[in-house]
matplotlib code that plots the C-alpha trace (Angstrom):
import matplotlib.pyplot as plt

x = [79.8, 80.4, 81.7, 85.2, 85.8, 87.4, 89.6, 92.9, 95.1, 97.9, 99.7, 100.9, 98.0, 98.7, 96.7, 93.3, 93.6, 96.2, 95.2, 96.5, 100.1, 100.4, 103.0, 105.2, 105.1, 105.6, 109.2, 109.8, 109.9, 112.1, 114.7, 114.7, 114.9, 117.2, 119.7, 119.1, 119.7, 116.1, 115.2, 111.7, 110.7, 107.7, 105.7, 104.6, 101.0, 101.4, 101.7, 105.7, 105.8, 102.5, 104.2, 107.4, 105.6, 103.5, 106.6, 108.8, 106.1, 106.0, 109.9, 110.4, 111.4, 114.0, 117.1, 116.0, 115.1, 113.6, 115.0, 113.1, 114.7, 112.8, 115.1, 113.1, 113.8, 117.6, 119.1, 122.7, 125.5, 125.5, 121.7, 121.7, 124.3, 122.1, 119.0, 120.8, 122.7, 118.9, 117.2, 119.5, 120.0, 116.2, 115.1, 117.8, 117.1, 114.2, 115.1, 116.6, 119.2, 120.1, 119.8, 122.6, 124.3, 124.4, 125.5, 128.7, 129.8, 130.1, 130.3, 132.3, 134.8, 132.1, 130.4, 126.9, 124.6, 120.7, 117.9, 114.7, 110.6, 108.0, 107.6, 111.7, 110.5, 109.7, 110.0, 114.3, 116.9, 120.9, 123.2, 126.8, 130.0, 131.0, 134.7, 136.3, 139.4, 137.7, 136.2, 132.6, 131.0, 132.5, 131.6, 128.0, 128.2, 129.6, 127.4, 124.9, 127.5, 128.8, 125.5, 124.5, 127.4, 127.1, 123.7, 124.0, 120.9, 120.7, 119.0, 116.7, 117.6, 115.0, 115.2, 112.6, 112.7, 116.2, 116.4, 117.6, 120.9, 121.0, 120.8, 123.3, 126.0, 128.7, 126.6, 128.8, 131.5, 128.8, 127.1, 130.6, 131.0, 127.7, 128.2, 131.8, 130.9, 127.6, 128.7, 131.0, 128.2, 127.2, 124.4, 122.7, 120.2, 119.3, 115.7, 116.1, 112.9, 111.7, 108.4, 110.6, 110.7, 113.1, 116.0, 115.9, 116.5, 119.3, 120.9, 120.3, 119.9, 122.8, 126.1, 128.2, 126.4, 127.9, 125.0, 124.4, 123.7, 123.6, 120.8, 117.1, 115.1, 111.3, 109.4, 105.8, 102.7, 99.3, 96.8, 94.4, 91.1, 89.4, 91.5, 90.3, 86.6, 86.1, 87.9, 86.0, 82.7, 83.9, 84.6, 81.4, 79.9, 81.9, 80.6, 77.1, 76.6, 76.5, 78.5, 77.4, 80.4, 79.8, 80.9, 83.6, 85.0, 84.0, 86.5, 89.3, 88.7, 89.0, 92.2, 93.5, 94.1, 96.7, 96.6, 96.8, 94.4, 91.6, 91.6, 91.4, 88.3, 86.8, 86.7, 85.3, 82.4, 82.0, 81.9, 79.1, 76.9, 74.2, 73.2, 73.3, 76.0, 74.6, 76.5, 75.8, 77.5, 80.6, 80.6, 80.1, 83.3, 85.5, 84.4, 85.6, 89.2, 89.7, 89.2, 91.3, 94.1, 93.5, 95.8, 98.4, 97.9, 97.6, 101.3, 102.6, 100.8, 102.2, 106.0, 105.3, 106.5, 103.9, 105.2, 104.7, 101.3, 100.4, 102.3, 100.8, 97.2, 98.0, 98.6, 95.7, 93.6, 94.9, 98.4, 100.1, 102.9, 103.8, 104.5, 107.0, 104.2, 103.7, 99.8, 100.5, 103.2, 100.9, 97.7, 99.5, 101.9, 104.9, 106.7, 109.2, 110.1, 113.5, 111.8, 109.1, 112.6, 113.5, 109.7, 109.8, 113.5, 111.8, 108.3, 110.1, 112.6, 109.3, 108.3, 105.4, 105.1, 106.4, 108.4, 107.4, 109.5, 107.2, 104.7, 103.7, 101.6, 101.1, 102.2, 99.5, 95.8, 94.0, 96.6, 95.5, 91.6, 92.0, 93.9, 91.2, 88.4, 90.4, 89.0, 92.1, 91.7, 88.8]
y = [107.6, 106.9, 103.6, 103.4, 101.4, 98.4, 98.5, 100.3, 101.4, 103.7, 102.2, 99.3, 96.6, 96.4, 94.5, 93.6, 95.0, 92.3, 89.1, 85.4, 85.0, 82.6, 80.5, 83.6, 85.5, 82.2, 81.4, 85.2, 85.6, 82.4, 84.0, 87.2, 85.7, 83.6, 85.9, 84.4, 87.5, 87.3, 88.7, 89.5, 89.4, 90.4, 92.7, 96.2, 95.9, 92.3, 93.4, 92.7, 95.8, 94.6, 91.6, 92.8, 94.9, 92.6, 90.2, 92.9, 94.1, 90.4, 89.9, 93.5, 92.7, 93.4, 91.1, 92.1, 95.4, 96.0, 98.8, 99.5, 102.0, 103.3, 104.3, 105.0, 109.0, 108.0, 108.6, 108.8, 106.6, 109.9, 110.0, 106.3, 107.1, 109.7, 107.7, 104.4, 106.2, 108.4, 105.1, 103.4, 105.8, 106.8, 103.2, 102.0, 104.8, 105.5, 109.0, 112.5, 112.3, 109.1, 109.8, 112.7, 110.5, 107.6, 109.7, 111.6, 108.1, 106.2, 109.6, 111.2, 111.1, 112.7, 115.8, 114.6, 117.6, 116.8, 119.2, 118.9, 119.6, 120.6, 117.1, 116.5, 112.8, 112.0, 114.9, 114.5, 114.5, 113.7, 115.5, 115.4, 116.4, 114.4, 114.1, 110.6, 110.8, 110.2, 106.7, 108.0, 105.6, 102.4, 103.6, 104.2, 101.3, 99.5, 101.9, 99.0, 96.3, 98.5, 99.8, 96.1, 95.4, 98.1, 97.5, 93.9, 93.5, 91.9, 93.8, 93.3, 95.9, 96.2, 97.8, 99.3, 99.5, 98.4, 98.3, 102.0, 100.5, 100.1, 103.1, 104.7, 105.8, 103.7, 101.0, 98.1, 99.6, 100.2, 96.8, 95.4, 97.7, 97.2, 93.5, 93.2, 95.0, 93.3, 90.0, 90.1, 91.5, 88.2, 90.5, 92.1, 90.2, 91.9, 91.9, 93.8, 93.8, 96.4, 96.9, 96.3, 93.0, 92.5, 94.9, 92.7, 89.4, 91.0, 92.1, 89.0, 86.3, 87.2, 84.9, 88.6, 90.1, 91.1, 90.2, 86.9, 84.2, 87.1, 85.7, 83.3, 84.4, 84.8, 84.8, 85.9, 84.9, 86.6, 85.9, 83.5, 84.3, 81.7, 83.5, 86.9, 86.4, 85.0, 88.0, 90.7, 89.4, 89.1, 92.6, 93.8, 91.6, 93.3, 96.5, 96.2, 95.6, 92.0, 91.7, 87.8, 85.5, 86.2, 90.4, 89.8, 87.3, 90.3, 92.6, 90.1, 89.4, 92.8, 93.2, 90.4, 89.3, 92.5, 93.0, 96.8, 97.0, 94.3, 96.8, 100.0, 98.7, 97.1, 100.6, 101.9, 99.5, 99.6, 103.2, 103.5, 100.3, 100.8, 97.5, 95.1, 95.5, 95.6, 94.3, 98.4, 99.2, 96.8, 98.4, 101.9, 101.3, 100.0, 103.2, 105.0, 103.2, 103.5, 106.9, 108.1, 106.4, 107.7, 110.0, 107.8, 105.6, 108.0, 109.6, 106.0, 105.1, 109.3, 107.6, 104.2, 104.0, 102.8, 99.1, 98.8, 99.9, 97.3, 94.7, 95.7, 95.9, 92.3, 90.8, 92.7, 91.3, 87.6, 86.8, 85.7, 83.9, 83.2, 86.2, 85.7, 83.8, 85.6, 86.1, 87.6, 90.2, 90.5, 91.2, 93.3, 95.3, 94.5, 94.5, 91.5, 88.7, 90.4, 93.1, 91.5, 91.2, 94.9, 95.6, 93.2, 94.2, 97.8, 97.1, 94.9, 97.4, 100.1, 97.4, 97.4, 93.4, 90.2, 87.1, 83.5, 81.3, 82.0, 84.0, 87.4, 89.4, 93.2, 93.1, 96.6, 94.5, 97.8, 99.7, 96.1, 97.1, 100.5, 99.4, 97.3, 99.8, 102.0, 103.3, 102.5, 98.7, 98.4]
z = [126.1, 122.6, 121.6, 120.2, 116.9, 117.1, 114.6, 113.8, 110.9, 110.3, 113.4, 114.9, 115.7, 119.5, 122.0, 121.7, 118.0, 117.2, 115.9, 115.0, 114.2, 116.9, 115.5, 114.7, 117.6, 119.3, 117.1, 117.3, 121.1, 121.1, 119.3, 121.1, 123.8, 124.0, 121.9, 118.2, 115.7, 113.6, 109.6, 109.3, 105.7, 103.6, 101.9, 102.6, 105.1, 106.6, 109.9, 110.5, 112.8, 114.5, 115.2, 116.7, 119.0, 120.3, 121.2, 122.3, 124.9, 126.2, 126.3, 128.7, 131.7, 134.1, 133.0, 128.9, 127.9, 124.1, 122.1, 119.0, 116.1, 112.9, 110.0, 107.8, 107.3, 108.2, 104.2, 105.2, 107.7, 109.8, 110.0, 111.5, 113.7, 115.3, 115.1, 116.8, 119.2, 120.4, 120.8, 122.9, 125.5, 125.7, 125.7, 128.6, 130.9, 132.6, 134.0, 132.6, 133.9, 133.7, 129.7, 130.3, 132.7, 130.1, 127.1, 128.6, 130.6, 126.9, 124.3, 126.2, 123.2, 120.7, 122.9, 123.2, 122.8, 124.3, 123.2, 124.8, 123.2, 125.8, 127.2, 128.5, 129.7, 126.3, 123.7, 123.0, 120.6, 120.7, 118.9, 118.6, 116.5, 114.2, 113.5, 112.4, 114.3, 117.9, 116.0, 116.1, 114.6, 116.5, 119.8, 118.6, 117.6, 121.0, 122.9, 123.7, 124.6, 126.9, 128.5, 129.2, 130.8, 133.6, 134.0, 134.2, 131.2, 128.0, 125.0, 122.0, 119.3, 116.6, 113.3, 111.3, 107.5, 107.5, 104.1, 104.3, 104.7, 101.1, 99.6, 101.7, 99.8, 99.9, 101.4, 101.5, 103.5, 105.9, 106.3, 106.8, 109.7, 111.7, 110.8, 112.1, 115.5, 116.0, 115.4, 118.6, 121.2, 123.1, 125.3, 122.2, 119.8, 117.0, 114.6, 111.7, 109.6, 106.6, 104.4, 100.7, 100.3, 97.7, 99.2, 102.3, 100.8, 98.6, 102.3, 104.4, 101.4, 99.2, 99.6, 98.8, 101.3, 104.8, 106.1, 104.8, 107.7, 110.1, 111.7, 111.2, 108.6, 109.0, 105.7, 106.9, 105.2, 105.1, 107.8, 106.6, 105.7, 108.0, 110.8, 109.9, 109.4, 113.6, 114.4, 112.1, 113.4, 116.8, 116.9, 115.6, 117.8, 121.2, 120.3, 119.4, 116.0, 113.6, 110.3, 108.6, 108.3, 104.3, 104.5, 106.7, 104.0, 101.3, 103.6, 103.3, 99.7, 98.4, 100.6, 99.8, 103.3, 103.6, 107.4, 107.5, 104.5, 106.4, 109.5, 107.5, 105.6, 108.4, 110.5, 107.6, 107.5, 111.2, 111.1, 107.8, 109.6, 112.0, 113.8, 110.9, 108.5, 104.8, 101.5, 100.7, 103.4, 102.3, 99.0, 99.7, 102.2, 99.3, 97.2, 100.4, 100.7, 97.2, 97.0, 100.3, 98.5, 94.7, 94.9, 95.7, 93.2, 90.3, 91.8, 91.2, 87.8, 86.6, 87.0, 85.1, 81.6, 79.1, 78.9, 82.9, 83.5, 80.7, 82.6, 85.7, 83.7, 82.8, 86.5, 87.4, 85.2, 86.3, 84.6, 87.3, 84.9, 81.4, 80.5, 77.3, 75.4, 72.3, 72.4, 76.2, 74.5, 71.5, 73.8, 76.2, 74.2, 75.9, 72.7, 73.4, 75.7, 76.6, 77.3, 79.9, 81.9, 81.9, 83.1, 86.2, 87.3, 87.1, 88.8, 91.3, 92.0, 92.6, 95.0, 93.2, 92.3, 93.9, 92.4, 93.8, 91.5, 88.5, 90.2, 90.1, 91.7, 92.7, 96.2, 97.0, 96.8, 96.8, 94.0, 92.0, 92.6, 91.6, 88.5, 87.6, 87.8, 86.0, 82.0, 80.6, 81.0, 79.4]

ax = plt.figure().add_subplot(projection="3d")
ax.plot(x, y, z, "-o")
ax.set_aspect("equal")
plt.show()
């Protein structure tokens, strides 16, 4: 019997594959629990979905019931609608036809339609017609108030990539509605978390917003290094095979510490290592991760203008601030202070870079690495 890798990427990091962020599952399931509306925020690949799921699977029991909604393909209000309206009935019932049973008691108004893939249990979707005067989206909306009520529950709605909500069109007007409805439902906590850093802190940070105060904000960090390295070499050690304290800390160095990146490379070097792992093997695993994702990063570097790459060639290269000094301009060719500005409201907008006070950095570690590597820098 073949032994499985111990690692995992491209998912959720659930179970056994999950690892430190003690103190944030900790506050995380607090709040959940005990109905305090949370804002998970950070970068793209530090394991905020990870995280949810870990908590959410510890907080499902009889009296709370977790609800978890991705949004991510949603592009319009009527897309959500669908998508909120889908997870809410499949997540409360545990039964067919309690799903048909649920939808026609509380949509009665808006002629819920079910279709059903070749697995009914869990292969469905939930249409419906959509016509404004039966107040459509409201009782979506109040869908999970009044679901707790009759089953005498409380729920956990979470909210995937949230940050959708944005570029809805007429977005505002939205916002105002979810926040005016879900404001006033005392059985329903919500977590609302999404992998573009700076959208959600313009939703949930901004005084303007509806959103603002909605709820406690979570600003994750990275796992630690010295957290990462135990669990690397424990898990070569579980299944066999030895990495040395000093190439598990070359895995989280050329990730930068990036949760999904650290398990993606480490698979690759537990699957290119015999027994022992070798400083080859580490290297000729970067080469590997790299490539897999070239294509990617040439698609993003093909829609930079000429003035971003050579911002983004400068943080790569260690300028992390300072940027309006004239030798930085000169050396860079970002032709003028004022127009530094225009390139990081751009690059920041991209999601490409991240703003700590004066900081910047490139928020994808292995995009950075690739840059670097790259002819044109040097």
């Amino acid at each position: 019997m073949a032994i499985e890798n111990p690692f995992v990427f491209g998912k959720a990091a659930e179970g056994s594959y999950f690892t430190d962020r003690e103190e944030d599952a900790k506050r995380l399931k607090a709040n959940l629990t005990h109905g305090i509306n949370t804002i998970l925020i950070s970068p793209r690949r530090w394991g905020k979905t990870s995280l949810v799921k870990k908590v959410l699977s510890e907080i499902d029991t009889k009296t709370i019931k977790p609800v978890f909604i991705d949004i991510f393909q949603c592009k319009s209000e009527y897309d959500f609608y669908h998508a909120f309206a889908s997870a809410v009935i499949k997540q409360t019932s545990s039964k067919l036809e309690e799903w048909v049973e649920t939808a026609k008691a509380f949509l009665s108004n808006i002629s819920p339609k079910f279709s059903f893939g070749p697995d009914p249990l869990n292969d469905f979707s939930l249409s419906f017609s959509w016509e404004e005067k039966d107040n459509t989206k409201e009782g979506i909306l109040q869908l999970p108030e009044r679901i707790v009520k009759k089953k005498k529950i409380r729920l956990v709605i979470c909210i995937d990539e949230f940050q959708q909500i944005a570029d809805f069109p007429d977005s505002l007007t939205i916002q105002k509605k979810l926040r005016s409805v879900w404001q006033h439902q005392q059985n329903i906590t919500y977590c609302m978390f999404g992998s573009k850093k700076h959208l959600m802190e313009n939703i949930f940070n901004d005084k303007s917003m509806p959103f603002y105060k909605f709820g406690d904000m979570m600003f994750l960090k990275k796992i630690p290094s010295e957290e990462w390295v135990p669990f690397i070499c424990s898990k070569f050690q579980e299944t066999g095979k030895s990495i040395s304290e000093k190439l598990a800390l070359r895995i989280c160095q050329a990730t930068e510490d990036l949760s999904s990146y650290v398990q993606h490379l480490a698979w690759i070097v537990w699957y290119k290592s015999d027994k022992v792992v070798t400083e080859k093997d580490v290297n000729s695993a970067i080469d590997d991760i790299l490539e897999q994702n070239k294509v990617f990063f040439q698609r993003e570097v093909e829609q930079l203008s000429e003035f971003q790459l050579n911002f983004l060639k400068a943080v790569a290269n260690g300028i992390n601030d300072g940027f309006s000094r004239k030798e930085i301009i000169n050396k860079y060719r970002l032709e003028s202070s004022s127009n530094v500005q225009s390139i990081k409201k751009a690059l920041l907008k991209k999601d490409l870079i991240d703003i700590d006070g004066q900081t910047i950095t490139i928020n994808d570690s292995l995009f950075k690495l690739w840059l670097k590597r790259q002819v044109f820098y040097e």
